[in-house]
ROLOPA-292157 format. One record per residue (C-alpha): x, y, z; residue in three letters. Coordinates in nm, 3 decimals. Each point is the difference from the previous one (the first is absolute). Example, Ala and Ser with C-alpha at 12.3 -4.5 7.8 and 13.67 -1.06 7.14 Angstrom:
<<1.230 -0.450 0.780> "ALA">
<<0.137 0.344 -0.066> "SER">
This chain:
<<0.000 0.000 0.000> "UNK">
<<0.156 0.340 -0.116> "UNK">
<<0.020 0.212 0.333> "UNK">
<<-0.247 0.279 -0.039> "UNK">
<<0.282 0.267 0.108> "UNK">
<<0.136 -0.158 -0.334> "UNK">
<<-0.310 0.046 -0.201> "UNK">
<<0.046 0.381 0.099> "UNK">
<<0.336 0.029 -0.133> "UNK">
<<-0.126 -0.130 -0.321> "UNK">
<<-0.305 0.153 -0.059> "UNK">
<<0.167 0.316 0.068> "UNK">
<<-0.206 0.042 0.326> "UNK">
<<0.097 0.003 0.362> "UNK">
<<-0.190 -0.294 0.230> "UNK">
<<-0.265 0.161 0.265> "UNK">
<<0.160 -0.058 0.381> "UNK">
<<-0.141 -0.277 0.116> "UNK">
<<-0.227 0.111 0.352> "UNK">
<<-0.338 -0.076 0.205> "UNK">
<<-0.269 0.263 -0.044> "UNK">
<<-0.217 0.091 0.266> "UNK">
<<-0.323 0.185 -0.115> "UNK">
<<-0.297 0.163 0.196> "UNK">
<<-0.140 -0.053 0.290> "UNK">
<<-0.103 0.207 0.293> "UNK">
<<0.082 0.139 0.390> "UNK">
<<-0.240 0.256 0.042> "UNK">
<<-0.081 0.072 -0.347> "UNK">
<<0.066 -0.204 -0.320> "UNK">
<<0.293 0.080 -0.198> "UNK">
<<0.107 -0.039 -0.342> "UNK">
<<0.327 -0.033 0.101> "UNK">
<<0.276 -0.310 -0.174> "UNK">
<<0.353 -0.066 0.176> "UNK">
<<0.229 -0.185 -0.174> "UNK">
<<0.250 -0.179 0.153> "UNK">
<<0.321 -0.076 -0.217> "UNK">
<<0.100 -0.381 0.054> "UNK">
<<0.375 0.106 -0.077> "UNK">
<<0.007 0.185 0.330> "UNK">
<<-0.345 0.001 0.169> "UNK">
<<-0.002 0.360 -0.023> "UNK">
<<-0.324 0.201 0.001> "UNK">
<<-0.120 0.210 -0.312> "UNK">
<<-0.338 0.145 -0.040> "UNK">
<<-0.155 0.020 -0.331> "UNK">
<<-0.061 0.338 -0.169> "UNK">
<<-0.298 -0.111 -0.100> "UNK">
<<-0.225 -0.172 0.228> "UNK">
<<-0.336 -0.191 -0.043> "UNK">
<<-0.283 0.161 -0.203> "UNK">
<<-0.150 0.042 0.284> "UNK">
<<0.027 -0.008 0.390> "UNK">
<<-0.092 -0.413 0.053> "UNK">
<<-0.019 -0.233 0.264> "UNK">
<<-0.113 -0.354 0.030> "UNK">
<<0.214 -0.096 -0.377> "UNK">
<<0.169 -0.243 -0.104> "UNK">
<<0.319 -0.068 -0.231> "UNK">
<<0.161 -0.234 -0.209> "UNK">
<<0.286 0.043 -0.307> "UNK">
<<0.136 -0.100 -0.286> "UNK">
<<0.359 0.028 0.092> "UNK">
<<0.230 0.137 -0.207> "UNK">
<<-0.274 0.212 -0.166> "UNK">
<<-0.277 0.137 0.246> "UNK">
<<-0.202 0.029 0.305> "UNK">
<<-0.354 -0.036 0.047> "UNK">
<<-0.210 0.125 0.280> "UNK">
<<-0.390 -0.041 0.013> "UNK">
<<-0.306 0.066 0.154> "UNK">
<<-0.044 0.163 0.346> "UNK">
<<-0.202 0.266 0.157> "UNK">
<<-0.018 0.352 -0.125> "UNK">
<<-0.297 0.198 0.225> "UNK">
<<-0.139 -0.323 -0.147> "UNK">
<<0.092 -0.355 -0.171> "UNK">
<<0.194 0.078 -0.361> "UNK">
<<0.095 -0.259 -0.235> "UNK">
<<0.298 0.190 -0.109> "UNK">
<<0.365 -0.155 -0.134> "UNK">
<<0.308 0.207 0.017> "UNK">
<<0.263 -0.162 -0.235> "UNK">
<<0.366 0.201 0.126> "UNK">
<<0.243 -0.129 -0.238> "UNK">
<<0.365 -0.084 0.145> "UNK">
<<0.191 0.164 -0.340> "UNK">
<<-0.112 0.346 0.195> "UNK">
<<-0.252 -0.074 0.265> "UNK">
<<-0.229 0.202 -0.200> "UNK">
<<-0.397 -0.092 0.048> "UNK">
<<-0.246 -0.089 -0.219> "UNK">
<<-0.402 -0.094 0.078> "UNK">
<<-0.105 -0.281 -0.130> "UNK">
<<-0.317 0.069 -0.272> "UNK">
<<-0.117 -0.292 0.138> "UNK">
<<-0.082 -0.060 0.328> "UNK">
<<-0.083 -0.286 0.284> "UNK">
<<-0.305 -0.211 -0.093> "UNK">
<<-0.173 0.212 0.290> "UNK">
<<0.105 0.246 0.252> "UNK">
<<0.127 -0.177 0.278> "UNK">
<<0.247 0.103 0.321> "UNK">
<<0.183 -0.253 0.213> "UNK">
<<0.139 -0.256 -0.255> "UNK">
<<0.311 -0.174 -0.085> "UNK">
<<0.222 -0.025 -0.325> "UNK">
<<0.244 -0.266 -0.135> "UNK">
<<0.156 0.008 -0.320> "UNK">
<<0.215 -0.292 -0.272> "UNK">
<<0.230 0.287 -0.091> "UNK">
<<0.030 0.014 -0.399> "UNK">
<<-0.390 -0.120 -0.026> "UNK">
<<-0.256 0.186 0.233> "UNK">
<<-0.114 0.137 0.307> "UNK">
<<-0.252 -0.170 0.235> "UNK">
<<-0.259 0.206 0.229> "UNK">
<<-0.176 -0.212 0.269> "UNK">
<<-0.304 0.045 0.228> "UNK">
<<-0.054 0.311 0.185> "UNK">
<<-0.317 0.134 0.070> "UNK">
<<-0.255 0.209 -0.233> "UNK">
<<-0.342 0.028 0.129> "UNK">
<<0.095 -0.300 0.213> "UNK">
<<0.309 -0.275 -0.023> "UNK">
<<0.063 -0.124 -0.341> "UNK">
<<0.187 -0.345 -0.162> "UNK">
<<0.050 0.188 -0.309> "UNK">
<<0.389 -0.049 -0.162> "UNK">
<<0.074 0.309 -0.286> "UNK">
<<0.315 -0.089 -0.211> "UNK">
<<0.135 0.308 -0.187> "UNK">
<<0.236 -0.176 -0.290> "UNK">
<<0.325 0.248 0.001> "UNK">
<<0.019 -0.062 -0.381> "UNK">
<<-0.251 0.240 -0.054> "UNK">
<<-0.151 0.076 0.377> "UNK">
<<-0.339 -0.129 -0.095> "UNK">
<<-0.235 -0.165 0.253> "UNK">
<<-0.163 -0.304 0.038> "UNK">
<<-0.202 -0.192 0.292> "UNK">
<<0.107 -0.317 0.093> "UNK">
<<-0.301 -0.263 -0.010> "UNK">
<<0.099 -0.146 0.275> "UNK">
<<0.075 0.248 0.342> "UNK">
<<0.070 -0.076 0.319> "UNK">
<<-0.109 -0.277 0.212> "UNK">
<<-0.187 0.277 0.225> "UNK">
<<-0.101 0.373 -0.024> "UNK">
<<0.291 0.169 0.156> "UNK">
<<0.122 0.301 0.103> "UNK">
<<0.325 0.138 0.239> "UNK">
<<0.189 -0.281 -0.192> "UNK">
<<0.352 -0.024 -0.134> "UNK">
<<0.194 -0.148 -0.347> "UNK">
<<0.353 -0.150 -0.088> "UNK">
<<0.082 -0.172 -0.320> "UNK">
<<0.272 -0.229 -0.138> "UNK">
<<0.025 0.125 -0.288> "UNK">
<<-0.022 -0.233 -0.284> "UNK">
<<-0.200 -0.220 0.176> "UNK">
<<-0.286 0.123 0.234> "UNK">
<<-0.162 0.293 0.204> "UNK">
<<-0.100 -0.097 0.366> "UNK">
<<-0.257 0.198 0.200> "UNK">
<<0.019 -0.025 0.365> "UNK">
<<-0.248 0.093 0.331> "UNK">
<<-0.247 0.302 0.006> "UNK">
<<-0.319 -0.012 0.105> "UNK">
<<-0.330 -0.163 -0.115> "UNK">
<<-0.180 0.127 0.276> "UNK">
<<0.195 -0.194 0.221> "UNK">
<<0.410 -0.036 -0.032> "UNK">
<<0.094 -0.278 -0.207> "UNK">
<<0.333 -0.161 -0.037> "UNK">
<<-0.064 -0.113 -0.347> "UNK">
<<0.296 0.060 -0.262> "UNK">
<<-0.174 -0.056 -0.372> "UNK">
<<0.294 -0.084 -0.260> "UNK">
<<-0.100 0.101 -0.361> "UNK">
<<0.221 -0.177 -0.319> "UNK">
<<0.137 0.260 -0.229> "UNK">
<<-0.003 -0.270 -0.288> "UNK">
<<-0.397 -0.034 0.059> "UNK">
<<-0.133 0.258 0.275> "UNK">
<<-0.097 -0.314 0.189> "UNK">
<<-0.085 0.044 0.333> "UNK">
<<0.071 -0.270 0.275> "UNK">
<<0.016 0.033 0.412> "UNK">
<<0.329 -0.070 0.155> "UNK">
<<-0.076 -0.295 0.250> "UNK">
<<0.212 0.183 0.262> "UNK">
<<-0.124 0.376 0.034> "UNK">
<<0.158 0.271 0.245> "UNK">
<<0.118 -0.080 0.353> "UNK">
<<-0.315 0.203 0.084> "UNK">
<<-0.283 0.219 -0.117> "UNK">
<<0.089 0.297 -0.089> "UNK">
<<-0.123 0.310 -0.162> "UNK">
<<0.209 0.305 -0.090> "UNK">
<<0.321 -0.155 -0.120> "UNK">
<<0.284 0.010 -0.240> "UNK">
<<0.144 -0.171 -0.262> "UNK">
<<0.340 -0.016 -0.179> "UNK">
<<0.178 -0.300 -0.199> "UNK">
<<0.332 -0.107 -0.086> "UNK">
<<-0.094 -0.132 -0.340> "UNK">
<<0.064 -0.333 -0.060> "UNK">
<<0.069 -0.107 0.368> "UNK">
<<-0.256 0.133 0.221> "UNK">
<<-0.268 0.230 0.118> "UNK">
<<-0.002 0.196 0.282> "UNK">
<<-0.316 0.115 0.245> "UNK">
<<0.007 0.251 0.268> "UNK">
<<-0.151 0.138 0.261> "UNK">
<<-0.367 0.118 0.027> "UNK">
<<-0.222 -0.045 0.282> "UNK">
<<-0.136 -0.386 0.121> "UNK">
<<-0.251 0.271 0.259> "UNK">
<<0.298 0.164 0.136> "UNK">
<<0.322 0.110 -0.296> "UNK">
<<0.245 -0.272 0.056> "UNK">
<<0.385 -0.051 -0.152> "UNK">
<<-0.024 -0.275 -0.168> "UNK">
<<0.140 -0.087 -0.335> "UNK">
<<-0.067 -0.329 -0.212> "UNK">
<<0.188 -0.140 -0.274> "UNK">
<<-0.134 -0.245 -0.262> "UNK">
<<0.268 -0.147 -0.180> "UNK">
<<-0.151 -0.006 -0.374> "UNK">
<<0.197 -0.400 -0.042> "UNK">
<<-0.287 -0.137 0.165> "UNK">
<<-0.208 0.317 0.176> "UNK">
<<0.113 -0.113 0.314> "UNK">
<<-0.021 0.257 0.294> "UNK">
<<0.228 0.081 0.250> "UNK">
<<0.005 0.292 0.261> "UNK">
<<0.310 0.226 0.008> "UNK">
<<0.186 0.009 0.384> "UNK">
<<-0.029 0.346 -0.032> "UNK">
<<-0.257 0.205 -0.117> "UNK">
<<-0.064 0.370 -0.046> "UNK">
<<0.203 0.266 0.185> "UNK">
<<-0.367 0.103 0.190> "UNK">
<<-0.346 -0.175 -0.001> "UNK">
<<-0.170 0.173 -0.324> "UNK">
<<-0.290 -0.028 -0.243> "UNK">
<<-0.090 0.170 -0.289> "UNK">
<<0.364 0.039 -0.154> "UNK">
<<0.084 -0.077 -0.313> "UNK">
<<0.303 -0.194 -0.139> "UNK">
<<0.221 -0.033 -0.320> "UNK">
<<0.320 -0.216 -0.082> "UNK">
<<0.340 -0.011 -0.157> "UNK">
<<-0.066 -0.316 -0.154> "UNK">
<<0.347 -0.233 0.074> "UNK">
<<0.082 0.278 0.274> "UNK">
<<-0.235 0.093 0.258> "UNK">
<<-0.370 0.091 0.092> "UNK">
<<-0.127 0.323 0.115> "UNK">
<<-0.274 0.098 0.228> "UNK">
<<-0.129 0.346 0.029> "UNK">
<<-0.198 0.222 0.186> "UNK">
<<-0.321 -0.149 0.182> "UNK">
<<-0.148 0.121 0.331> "UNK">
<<0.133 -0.104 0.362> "UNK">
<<-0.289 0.120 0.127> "UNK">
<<0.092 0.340 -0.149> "UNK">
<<0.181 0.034 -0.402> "UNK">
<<0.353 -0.051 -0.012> "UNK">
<<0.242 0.011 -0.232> "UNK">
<<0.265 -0.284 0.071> "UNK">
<<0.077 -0.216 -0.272> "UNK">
<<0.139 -0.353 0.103> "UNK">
<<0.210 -0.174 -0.226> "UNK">
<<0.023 -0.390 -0.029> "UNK">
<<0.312 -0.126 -0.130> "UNK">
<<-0.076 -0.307 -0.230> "UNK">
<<0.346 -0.195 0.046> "UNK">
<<-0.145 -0.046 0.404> "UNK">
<<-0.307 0.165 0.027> "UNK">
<<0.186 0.236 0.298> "UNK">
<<-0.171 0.336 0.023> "UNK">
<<0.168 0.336 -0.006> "UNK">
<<-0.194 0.326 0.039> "UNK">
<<0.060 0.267 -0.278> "UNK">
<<0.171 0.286 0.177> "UNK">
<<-0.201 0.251 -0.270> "UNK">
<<-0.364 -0.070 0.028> "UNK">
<<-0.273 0.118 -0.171> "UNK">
<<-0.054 0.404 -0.050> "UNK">
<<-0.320 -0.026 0.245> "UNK">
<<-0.111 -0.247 0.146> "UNK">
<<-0.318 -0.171 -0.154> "UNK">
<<-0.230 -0.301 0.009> "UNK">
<<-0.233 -0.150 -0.273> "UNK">
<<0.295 0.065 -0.249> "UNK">
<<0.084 -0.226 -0.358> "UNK">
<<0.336 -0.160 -0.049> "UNK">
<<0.181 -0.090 -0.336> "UNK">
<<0.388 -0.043 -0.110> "UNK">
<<0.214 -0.041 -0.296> "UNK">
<<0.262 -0.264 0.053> "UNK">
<<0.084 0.047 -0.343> "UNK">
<<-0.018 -0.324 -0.226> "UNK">
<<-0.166 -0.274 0.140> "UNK">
């Protein structure tokens, strides 16, 4: 595979910096804010240009190497908006096409290179519905099959290549359900083994091809916890040590081959700490830079360049 800081020097181009983007959310008023965080350093940028509008309650995904994606929310009320920031210049673009329906609380996954999955959330009440956006041409379609449950206050990870997984939320009551959906078919099983617990108001992040990550949230009170499913056989283990502080409503984002990152959230208050999970042995350092205000509700997304 031809590196893609290679593919810049001979197109003539320079590569975007690889980095997590953190986008939206809100503290005492939504913001439209994005921080980027550069993976060469982990230092703290914030975008010129922010969200089209203040949003909380979103949800990312990316096509790394080419663009971020970061849909739905709550904007004095639900929008089915999709700001497309493109990693060449982290200039933003709105989709002409929207979400199926307006819908806050949701989670993304994406097979970088194909499309973009949005998941559950909740409209006029919780949904199952699954909107793919192809990146080829950033249409929309609905997948026929959704989730195993209307869901809301869930979160995504994907292997990319290979499948999306949706994990926890709420149905009305928590759930520990992860649904795994097949890129080659948009499939849908239900992993035998779900979450350590039910949980609502998590995070996601993968390290593509190995495993997916799931953090925090709240089981009735926020808790630390982080679980890994390995993607050889979606087996789930729970990490020794888990987030810096007991937090829900964060959002998360990974280096894929490097390290995870979990941002943001609520601690009872917003914060702005962003934990970082090394992949080599899952040990936890905590970003010296955090966010530029703290905020909870917020959408995470990252180019790790080529995947």
């Amino acid at each position: 595979m031809v590196s893609t800081w290679l593919n810049g020097l001979v197109s003539g181009t320079v590569a975007a910096a690889t980095g997590a983007y953190f986008a939206g959310g809100e503290d005492a008023a939504a913001v439209d804010t994005v921080d980027k965080f550069a993976f060469s350093d982990d230092s703290r940028t914030t975008l010129g240009t922010g969200l089209s509008a203040a949003t909380y309650a979103l949800a990312g995904a990316a096509n790394s190497g080419t663009a971020a994606y970061f849909a739905g929310g709550y904007v004095a009320a639900l929008v089915d908006t999709v700001d497309k920031f493109l990693f060449s210049d982290d200039s933003r673009t709105t989709l002409g096409t929207g979400l199926s329906s307006a819908r806050r609380y949701l989670a993304g996954a994406a097979n970088s290179g194909t499309a973009a999955y949005f998941a559950g959330g909740y409209a006029a009440s919780r949904v199952t519905t699954v909107d793919k956006f192809a990146f080829s041409d950033d249409s929309r379609t609905t997948l026929g099959t959704g989730l195993s449950a209307a869901t809301s206050h869930l979160a995504g990870a994907a292997d990319s290549g290979t499948a999306a997984y949706f994990a926890g939320g709420s149905t009305g009551s928590l759930v520990d359900t992860v649904d795994k959906f097949a890129f080659s078919d948009d499939g849908r099983s239900t992993l035998g083994t779900g979450l350590s617990a039910a949980t609502y108001a998590l995070a996601g992040a993968a390290n593509s091809g190995t495993a997916a990550y799931f953090a925090g949230g709240s089981t009735g009170s926020r808790v630390t916890t982080v679980d890994k499913f390995a993607f050889s056989d979606d087996g789930r283990s729970t990490l020794g040590t888990g987030l810096s502080a007991a937090n829900s409503s964060l959002a998360g984002a990974a280096d894929s081959g490097t390290a995870a990152y979990f941002a943001g959230g609520s601690t009872g208050s917003a914060v702005d700490t962003v934990d970082k999970f090394a992949f080599s042995d899952d040990g936890r350092t905590t970003l010296g830079t955090g966010l530029s205000a703290a905020a909870r509700n917020i959408a995470g997304a990252a180019n790790s360049g080529t995947l």
